[in-house]
C-alpha positions as CSV (number, residue, x, y, z in Angstrom):
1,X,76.5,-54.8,-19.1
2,X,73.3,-56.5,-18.5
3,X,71.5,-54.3,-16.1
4,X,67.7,-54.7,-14.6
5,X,66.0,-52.1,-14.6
6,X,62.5,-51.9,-13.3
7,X,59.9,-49.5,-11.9
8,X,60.0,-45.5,-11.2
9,X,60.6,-43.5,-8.4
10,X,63.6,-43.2,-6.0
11,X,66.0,-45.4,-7.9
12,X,67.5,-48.1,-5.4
13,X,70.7,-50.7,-6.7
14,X,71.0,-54.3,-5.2
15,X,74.0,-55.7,-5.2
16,X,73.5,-59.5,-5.2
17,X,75.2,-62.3,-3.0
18,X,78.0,-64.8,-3.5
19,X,76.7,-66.7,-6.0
20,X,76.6,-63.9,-8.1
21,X,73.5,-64.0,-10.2
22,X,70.5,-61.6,-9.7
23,X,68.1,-64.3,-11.0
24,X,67.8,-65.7,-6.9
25,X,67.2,-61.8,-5.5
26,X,63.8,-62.2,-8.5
27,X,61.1,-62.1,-5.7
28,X,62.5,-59.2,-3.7
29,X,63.5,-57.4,-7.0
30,X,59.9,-58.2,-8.4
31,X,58.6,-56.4,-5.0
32,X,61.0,-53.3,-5.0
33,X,59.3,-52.4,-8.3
34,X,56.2,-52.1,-7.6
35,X,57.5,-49.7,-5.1
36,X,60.1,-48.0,-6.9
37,X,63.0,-47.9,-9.2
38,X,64.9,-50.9,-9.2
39,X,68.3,-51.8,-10.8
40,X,70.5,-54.9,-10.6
41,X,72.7,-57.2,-11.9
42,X,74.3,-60.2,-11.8
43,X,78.4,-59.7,-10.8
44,X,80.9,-58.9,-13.1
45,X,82.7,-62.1,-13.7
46,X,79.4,-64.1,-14.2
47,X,78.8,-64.9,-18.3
48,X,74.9,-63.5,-18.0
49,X,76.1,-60.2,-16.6
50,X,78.1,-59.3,-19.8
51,X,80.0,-57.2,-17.8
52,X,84.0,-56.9,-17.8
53,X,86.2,-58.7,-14.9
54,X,89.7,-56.9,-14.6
55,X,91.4,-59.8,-12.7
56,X,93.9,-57.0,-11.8
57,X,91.0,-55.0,-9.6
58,X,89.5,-58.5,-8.4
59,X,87.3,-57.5,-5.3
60,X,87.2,-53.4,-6.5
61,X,85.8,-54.2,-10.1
62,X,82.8,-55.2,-8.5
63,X,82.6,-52.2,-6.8
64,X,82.9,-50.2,-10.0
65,X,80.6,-51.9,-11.6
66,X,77.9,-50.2,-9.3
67,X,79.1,-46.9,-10.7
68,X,79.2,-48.3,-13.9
69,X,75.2,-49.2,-13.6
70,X,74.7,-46.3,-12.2
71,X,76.0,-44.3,-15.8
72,X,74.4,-46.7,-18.2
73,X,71.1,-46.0,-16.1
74,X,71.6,-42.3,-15.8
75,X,71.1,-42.2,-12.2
76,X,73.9,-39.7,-10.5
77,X,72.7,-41.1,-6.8
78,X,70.7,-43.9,-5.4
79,X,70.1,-45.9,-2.6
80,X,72.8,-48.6,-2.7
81,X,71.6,-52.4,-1.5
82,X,74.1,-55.1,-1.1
83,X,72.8,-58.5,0.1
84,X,75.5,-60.9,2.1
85,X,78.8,-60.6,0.0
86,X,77.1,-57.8,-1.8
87,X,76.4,-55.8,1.6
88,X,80.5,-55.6,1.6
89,X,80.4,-54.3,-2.0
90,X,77.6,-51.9,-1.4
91,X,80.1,-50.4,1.9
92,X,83.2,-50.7,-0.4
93,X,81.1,-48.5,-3.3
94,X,80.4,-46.0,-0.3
95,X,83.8,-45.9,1.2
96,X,85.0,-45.1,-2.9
97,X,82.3,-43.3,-4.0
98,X,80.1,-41.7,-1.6
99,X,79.0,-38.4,-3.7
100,X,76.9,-41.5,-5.5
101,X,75.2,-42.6,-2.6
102,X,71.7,-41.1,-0.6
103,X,71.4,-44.6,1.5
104,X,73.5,-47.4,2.6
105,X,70.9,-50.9,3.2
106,X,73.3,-53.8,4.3
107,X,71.3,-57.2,4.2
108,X,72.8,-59.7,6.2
109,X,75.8,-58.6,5.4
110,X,79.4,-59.8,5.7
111,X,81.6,-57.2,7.6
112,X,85.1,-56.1,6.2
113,X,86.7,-57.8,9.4
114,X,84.3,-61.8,8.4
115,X,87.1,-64.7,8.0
116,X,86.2,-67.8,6.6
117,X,85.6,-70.5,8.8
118,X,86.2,-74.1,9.1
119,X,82.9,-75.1,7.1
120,X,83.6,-72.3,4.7
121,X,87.4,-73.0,4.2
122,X,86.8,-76.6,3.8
123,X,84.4,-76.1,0.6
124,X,87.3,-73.4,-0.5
125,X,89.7,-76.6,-0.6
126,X,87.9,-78.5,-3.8
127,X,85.0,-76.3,-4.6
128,X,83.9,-79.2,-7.6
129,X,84.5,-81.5,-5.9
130,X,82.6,-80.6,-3.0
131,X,79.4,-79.2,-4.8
132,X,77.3,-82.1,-4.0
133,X,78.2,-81.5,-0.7
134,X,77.4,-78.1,-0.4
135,X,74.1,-78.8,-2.0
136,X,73.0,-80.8,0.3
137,X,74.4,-78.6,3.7
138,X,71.9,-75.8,1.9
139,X,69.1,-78.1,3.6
140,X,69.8,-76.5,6.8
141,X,67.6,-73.6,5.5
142,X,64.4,-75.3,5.2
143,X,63.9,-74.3,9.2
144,X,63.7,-70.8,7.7
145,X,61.7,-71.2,4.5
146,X,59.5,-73.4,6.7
147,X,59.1,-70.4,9.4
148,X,58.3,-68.1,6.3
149,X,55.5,-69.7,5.4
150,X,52.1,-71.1,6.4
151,X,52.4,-74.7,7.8
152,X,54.6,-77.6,6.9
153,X,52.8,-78.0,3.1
154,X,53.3,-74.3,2.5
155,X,57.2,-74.6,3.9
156,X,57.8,-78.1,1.5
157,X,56.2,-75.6,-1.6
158,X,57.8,-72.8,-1.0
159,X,61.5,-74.7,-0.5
160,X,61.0,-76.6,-4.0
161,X,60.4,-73.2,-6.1
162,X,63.4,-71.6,-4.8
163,X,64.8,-75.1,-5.6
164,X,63.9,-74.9,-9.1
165,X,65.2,-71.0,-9.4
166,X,68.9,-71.8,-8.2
167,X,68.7,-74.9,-10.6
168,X,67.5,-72.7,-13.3
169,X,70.2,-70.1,-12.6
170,X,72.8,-72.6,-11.2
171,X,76.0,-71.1,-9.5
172,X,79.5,-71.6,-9.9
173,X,81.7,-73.1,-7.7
174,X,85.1,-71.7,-8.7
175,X,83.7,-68.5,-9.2
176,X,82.0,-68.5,-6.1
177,X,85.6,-69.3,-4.2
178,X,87.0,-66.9,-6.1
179,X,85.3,-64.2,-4.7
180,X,86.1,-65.6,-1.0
181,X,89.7,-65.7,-1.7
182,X,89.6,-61.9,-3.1
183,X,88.2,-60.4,0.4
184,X,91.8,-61.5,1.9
185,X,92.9,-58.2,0.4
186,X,89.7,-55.8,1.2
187,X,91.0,-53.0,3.9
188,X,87.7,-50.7,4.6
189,X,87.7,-50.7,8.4
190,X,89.8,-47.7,9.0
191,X,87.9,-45.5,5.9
192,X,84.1,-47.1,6.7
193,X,84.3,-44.5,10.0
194,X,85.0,-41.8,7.8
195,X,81.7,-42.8,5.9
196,X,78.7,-40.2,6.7
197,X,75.5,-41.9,5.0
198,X,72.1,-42.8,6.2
199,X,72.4,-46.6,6.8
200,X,70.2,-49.0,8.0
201,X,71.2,-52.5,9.0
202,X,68.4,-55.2,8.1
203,X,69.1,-58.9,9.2
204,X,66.8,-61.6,9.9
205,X,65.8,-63.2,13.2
206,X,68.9,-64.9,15.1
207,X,67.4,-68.3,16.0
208,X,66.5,-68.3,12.1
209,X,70.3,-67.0,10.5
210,X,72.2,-69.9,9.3
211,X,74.4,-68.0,6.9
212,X,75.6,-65.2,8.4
213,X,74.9,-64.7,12.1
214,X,73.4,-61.2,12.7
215,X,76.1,-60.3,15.3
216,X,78.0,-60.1,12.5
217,X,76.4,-58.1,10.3
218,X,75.7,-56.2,13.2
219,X,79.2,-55.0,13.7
220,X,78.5,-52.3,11.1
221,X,77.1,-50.4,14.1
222,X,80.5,-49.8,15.7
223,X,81.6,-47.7,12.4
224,X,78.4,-46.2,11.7
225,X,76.6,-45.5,15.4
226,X,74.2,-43.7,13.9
227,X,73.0,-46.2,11.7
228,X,69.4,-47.8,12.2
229,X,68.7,-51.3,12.6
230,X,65.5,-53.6,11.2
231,X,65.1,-57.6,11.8
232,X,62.1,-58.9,9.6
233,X,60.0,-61.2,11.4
234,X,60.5,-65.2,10.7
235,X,63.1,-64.8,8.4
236,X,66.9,-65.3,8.5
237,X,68.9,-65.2,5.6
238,X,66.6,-65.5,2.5
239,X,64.1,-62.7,4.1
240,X,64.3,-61.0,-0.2
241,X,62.9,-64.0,-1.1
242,X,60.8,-66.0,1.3
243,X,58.9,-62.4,2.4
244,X,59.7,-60.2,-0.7
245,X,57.1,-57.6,0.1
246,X,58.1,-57.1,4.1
247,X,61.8,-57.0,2.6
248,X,60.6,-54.7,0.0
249,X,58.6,-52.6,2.3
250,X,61.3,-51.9,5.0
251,X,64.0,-50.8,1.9
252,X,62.0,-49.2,-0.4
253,X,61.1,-46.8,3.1
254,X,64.4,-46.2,4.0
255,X,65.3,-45.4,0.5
256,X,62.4,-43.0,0.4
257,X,63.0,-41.1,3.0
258,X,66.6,-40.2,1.9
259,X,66.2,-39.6,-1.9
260,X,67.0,-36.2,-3.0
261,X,63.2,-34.9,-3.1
262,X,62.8,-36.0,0.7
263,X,66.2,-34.3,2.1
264,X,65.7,-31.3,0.4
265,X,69.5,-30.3,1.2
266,X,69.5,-31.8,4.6
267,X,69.8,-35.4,6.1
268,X,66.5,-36.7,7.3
269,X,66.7,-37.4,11.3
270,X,68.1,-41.0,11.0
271,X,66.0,-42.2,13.7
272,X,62.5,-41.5,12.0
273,X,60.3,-44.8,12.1
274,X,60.4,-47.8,9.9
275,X,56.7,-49.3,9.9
276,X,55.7,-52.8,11.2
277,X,56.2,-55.6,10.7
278,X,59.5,-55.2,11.5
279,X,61.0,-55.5,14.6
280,X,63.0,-52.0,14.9
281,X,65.9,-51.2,17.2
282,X,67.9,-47.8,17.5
283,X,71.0,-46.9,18.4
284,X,71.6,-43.2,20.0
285,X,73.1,-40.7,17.7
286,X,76.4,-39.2,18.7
């Protein structure tokens, strides 16, 4: 398998979005190293990961191929980091594997209980067909990369090189609503309560989410109360890579605070302060 691996220190493994491909996370993985350890990858079924897709497993192989990076790497536990699609893999690896896990960071993620809906299910009908489509629906984002950045110039800049990226490491369509179609099978609700990790829940700014609408990802509190909670300012979706060292910042932390060297045997008080700029809200404990 192809694996990233990048920096030193409390290794932390992000799990990347639909599209599949690590190559879009490259600004927030870029930032996480100078921090830390870093690993990644690009999804199982994706021709650049040289990885192995059991269509048998579909959703659970890539699952196991976090455990799988985690061998090749020789890392026993990490902090796991799933963003969107991959914040339901990084729960699923946790549900399966906990003894592999110090922290749980969800990143606007889709819950176990997310449904497509009508715009998603009619892109799932001709997913070809329906590329140009999509492409052009993807300029309802430039509100965010606009809000990222400095001025209207520094919005229009900023837009075209994450442009050029995804056309440099362009998605697939059938793959892409292949991966959709396999959640119809995922059933973690019931075994995500019996999950006892340090989480922390990082989404971007409501007004700003055009993707996945923070009450959703936010429904991870219900199963994990004592989880901890982090909006980065002016960002919605694409915080990794329109504000890669904020996003950086806020994970790298979290995951610092639970590797093995900082529990020393025993769970760090989850409620223990994330630093600015990050808006930070906490839930009681118990």
């Amino acid at each position: 398998m192809n694996i990233i691996d990048r920096g030193s220190g409390a290794p932390i493994v992000v799990i990347p979005g639909i599209q599949g491909r690590w190559e879009w996370m490259k600004p927030a993985i870029d930032a996480l190293a100078q921090r830390g350890r870093v690993i990644t990858f690009s999804l199982a079924d994706e021709p650049t990961c040289r990885g192995q897709f059991d269509e048998a497993q579909g959703f659970w192989c890539y699952v196991e191929q976090v455990r799988q990076a985690l061998d090749e790497s020789g890392i026993d536990r990490a902090s796991i980091c799933g963003v969107s699609y991959g914040g339901l893999i990084a729960a699923a690896f946790a549900v399966r594997h906990p003894d592999r896990v110090n922290s749980l960071v969800l990143v606007s993620a889709l819950p176990p209980s997310w449904q497509p809906d009508e715009r998603v299910t009619f892109y799932l009908r001709f997913p070809w067909l329906l590329t140009p489509l999509f492409c052009l629906g993807s300029l309802r984002l430039y509100r965010e990369i606009a809000a990222a950045n400095e001025g209207w110039w520094g919005g229009v800049t900023a837009a075209m090189g994450h442009g050029i990226n995804v056309l440099r490491h362009m998605f697939h369509p059938g793959r892409m609503a292949r991966r959709v179609h396999l959640l119809s099978s995922v059933r973690i609700e019931a075994d995500l309560a019996r999950v006892q990790l340090p989480v922390l829940v990082v989404t971007g700014e409501d007004s700003l989410e055009r993707v996945v609408p923070p009450r959703m990802t936010r429904r991870y509190l219900e199963m994990w109360p004592h989880a901890r909670t982090a909006t980065i300012a002016r960002t919605g979706h694409l915080g990794l890579i329109t504000r890669p060292a904020d996003f950086a910042a806020v994970v790298s932390t979290f995951a610092a605070e639970h590797a093995p060297r900082a529990l020393d045997g025993a769970l760090l008080d989850p409620r223990s302060p994330i630093p600015d700029p990050y808006v930070v809200r906490r839930r009681s404990i118990g």
